[in-house]
Residue, then its C-alpha position, 0 to 999 in steps of 0.5 A: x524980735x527976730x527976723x523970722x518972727x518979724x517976717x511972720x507977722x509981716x505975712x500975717x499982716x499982708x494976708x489978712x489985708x489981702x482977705x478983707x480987700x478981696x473980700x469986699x472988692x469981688x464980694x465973695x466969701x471964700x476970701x474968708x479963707x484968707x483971713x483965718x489963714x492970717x489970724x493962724x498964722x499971727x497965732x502961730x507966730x506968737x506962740x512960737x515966738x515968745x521967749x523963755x525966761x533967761x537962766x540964772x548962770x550964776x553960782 
């Protein structure tokens, strides 16, 4: 895993967590928000981060 997608995941991590909290704390929906922002971003970040198969170089 490289650090881009190290950082992705991290971001992914912080807002989700960061939605629920808020969420509960001030009881209001709209930081639903943040987590379908995380969970797209996660998603991005998987399909994005996923390696192609390594070529055969030999002859």
């Amino acid at each position: 895993m490289n650090g881009p997608l190290k950082a992705a995941w991290a971001l992914t991590a912080f807002v989700v967590v960061a939605g629920v909290v808020l969420w509960i704390t001030t009881d209001r929906p709209v930081f639903a928000v943040f987590i379908v922002l995380g969970l797209l971003t996660g998603a991005g970040a998987w399909i994005t981060g996923r390696s192609l198969p390594k070529e055969d170089t030999t002859p």
